[in-house]
C-alpha positions as CSV (number, residue, x, y, z in Angstrom):
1,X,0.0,0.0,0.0
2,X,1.2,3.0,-1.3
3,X,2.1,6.3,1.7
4,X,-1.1,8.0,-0.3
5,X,-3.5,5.3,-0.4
6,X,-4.0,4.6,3.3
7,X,-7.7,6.4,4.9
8,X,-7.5,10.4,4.8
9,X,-9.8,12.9,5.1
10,X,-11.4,15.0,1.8
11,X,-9.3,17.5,2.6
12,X,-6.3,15.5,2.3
13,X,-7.3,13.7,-0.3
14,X,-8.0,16.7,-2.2
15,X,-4.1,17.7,-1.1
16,X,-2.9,14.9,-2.7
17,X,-4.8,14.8,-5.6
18,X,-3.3,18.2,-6.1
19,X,0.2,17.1,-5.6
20,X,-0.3,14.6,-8.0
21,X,-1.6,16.4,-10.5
22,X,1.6,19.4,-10.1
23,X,3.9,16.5,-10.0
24,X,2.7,14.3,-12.5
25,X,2.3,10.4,-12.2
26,X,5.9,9.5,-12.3
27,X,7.5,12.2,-10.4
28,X,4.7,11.9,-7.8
29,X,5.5,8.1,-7.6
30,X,9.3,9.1,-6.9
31,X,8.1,11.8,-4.4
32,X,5.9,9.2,-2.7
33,X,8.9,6.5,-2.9
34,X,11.0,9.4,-1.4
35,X,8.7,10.0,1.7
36,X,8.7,6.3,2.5
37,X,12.1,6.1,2.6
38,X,12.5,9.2,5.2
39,X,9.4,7.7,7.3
40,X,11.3,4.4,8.2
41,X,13.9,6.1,9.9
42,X,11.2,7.8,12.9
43,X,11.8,10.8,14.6
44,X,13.7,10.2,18.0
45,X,12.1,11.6,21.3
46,X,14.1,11.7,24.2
47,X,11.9,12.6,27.1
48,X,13.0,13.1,31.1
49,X,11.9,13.8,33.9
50,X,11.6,12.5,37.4
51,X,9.1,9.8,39.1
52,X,5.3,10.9,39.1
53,X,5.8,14.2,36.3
54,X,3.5,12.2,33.7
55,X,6.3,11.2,31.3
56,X,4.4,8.3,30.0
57,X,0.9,10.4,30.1
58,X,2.4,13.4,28.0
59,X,3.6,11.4,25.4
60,X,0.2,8.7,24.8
61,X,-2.0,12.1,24.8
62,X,0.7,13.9,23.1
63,X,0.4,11.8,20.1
64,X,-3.2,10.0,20.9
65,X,-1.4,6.6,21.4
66,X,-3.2,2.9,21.2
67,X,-0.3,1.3,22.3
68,X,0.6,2.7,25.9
69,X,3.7,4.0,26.8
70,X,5.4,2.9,29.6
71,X,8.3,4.5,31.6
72,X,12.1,3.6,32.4
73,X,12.2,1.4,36.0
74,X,14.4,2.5,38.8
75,X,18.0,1.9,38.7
76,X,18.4,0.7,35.4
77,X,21.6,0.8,33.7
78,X,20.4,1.9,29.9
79,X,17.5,4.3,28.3
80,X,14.9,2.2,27.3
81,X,13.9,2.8,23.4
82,X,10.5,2.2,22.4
83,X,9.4,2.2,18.5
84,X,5.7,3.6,18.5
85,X,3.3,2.5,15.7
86,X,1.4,6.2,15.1
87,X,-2.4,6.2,14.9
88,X,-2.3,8.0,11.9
89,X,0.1,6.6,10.1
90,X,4.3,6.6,10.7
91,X,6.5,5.7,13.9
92,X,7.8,7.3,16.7
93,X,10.9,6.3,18.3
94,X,10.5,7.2,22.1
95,X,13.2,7.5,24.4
96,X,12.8,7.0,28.4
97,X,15.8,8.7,30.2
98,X,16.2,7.5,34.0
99,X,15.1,10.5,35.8
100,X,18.3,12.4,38.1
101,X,18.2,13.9,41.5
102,X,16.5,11.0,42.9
103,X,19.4,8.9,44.0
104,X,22.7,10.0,44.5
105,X,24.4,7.1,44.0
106,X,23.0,6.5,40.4
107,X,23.0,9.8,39.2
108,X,26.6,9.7,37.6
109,X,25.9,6.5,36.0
110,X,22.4,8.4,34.6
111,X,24.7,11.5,33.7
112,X,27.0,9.0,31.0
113,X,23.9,8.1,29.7
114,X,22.6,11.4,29.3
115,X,26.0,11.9,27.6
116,X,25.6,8.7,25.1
117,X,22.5,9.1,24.5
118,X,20.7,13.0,24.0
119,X,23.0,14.0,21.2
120,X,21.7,11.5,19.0
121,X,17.6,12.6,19.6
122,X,16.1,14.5,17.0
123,X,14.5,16.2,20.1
124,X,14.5,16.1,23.8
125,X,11.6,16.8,26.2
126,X,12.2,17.8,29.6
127,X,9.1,17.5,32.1
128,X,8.7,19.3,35.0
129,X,5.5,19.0,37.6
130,X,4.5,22.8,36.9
131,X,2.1,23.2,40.2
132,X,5.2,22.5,42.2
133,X,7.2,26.1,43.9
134,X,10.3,24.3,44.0
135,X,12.3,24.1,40.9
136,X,15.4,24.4,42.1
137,X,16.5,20.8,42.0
138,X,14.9,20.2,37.7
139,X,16.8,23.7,36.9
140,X,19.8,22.6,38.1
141,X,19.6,19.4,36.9
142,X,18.8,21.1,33.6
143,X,21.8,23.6,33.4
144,X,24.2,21.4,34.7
145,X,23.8,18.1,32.8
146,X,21.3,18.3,30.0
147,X,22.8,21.7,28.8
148,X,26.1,20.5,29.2
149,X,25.8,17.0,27.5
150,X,23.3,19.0,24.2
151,X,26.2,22.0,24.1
152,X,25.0,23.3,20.8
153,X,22.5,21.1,20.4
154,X,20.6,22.8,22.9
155,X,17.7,24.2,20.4
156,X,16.3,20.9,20.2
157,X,15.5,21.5,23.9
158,X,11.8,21.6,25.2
159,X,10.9,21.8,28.8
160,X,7.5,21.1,29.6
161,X,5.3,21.8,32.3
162,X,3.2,19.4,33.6
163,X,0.0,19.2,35.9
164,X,-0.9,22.5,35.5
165,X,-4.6,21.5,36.7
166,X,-3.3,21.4,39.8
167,X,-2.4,25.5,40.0
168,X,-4.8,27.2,42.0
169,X,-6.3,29.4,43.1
170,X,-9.1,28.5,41.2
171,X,-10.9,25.2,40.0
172,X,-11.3,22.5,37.4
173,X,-14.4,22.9,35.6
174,X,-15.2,19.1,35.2
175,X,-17.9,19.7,33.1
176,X,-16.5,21.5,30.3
177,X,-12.7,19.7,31.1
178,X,-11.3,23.4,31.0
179,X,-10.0,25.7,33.6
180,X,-12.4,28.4,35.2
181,X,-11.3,32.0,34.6
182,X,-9.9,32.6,38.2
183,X,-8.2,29.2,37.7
184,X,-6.8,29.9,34.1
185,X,-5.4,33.3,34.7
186,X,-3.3,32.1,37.4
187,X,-2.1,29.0,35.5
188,X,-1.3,31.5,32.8
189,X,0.5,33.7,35.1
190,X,2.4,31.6,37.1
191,X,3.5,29.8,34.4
192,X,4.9,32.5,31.6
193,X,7.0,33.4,35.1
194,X,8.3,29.6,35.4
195,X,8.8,30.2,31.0
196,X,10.8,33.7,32.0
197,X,12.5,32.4,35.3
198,X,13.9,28.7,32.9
199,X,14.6,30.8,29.9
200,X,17.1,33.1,31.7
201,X,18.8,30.5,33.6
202,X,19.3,27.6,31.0
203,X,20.0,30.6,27.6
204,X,17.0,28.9,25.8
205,X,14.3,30.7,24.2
206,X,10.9,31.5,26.1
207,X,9.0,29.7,23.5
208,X,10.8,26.2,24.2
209,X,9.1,26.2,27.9
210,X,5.8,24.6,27.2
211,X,2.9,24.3,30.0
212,X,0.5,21.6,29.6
213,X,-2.1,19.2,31.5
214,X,-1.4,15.3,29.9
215,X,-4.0,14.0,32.2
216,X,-6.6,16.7,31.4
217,X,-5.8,16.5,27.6
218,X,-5.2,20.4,27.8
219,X,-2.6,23.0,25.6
220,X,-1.5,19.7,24.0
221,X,-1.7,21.1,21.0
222,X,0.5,23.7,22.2
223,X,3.3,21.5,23.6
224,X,3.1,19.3,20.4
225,X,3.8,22.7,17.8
226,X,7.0,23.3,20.4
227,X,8.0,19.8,19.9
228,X,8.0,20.1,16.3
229,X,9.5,23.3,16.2
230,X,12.5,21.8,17.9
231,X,13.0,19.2,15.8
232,X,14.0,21.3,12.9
233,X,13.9,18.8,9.3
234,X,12.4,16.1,10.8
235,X,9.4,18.3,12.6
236,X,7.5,17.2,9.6
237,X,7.1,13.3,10.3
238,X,5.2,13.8,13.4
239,X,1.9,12.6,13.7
240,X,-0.6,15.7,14.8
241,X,-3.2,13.7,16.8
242,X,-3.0,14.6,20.4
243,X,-6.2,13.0,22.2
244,X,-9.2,14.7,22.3
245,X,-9.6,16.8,25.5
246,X,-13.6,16.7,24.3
247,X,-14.0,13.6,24.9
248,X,-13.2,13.9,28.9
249,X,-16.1,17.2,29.5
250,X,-19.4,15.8,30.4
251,X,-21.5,14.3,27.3
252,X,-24.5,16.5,27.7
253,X,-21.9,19.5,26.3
254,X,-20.0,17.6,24.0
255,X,-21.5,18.5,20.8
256,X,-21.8,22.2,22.3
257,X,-18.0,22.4,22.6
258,X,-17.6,20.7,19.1
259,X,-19.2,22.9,17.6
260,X,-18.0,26.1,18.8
261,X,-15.1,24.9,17.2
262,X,-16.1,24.5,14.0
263,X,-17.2,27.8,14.3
């Protein structure tokens, strides 16, 4: 089966048909051969983060995943690399770093696999619990040994913020699966300071500090355009089909919520 022929929507249908017609039959057939040959070599994720962040939540919302995710045990000796059939189509290549800071004794065998291992990821995600005050412990952990081991490779960078749901004050609307206002404004708040406070310390970019709820399905979309962005020329073989923060509000507004976004 041809990269083309598998189930799209009209609209990308109509995309292709376009493309095939600009291309012609034979050029498009060499474009399509092309593409296949890129998409078996899947883009690498690298993702770290300590015990309880939601590293194996972000990424099976991140990228609406049937086949779970599972993170790297305690006190093992190697990353643990996971090839990721895509819902819609392609892989993923997800990497589980051991998370540092949690036992002294391990972290300088972590720290040479940091070393071995995030220079070869196309990207690598950072997660941090982002209702938490202390961050002293990630941003040291950040400067120090990810920084150090990416040099300048550090673009590729994204650090995001988990569990915002959690910020107060202010509540979960349960209903509509969405932040009230008092709740949102302070998530928004105290979070472009933790994106300020990261980006002056570490000499990354605001824009690579990401917040995010995994669990609440909410500002994936968000996290997944940073994610893509940091990848540079290989942005373009990720699947975009976080899951469906819709799908967790209450089913008497479902349809109420779809719509508005259509509109």
């Amino acid at each position: 089966m041809g990269l083309f022929q598998k189930k799209v929507s009209p609209e990308q249908q109509k995309v292709v048909d376009n493309l095939r017609k600009v291309l012609g039959d034979k050029d498009f057939k060499l474009f399509e051969r092309l593409v296949q040959e890129e998409l078996a070599h899947p883009p690498k994720v690298a993702i770290i983060g300590k015990s309880g962040v939601g590293k194996s939540t972000t990424i099976n919302s991140l990228f609406g995943l049937e086949e779970k995710v599972s993170h790297t045990g305690h006190g093992t000796t190697e990353a643990s690399k996971q090839i990721i059939e895509l819902p819609q189509g392609g892989k993923l290549e997800v990497i589980d770093m051991p998370g540092l800071g949690e036992d002294i004794e391990l972290d300088e065998e972590y720290a040479k696999i940091y070393e071995r291992t995030l220079p070869k990821a196309d990207v690598v995600l950072y997660v941090i619990q982002g209702n938490l005050k202390a961050l002293t412990e990630d941003q040291k952990i950040l400067r120090d040994i990810v920084e150090n081991v990416m040099g300048n490779l550090k673009g590729r960078l994204v650090v995001g913020l988990n569990q915002v749901d959690k910020i107060g004050p202010g509540t979960w609307n349960t209903k509509f699966n969405y932040p009230s206002p008092e709740q949102e404004d302070n998530i928004n708040r105290r979070c472009q300071d933790i994106q300020k406070k990261l980006s002056s310390a570490l000499s990354i970019k605001v824009e690579q500090v990401e917040y995010y709820s995994a669990e609440k399905r909410y500002r994936l979309y968000h996290l997944l355009a940073t994610i893509i962005k940091a990848s540079g020329n290989v942005g373009w073989k990720f699947s975009i089909n976080p899951a469906d923060p819709i799908e967790l509000a209450d089913p008497s507004v479902q349809n109420l919520l779809r719509k508005q976004l259509e509109d």
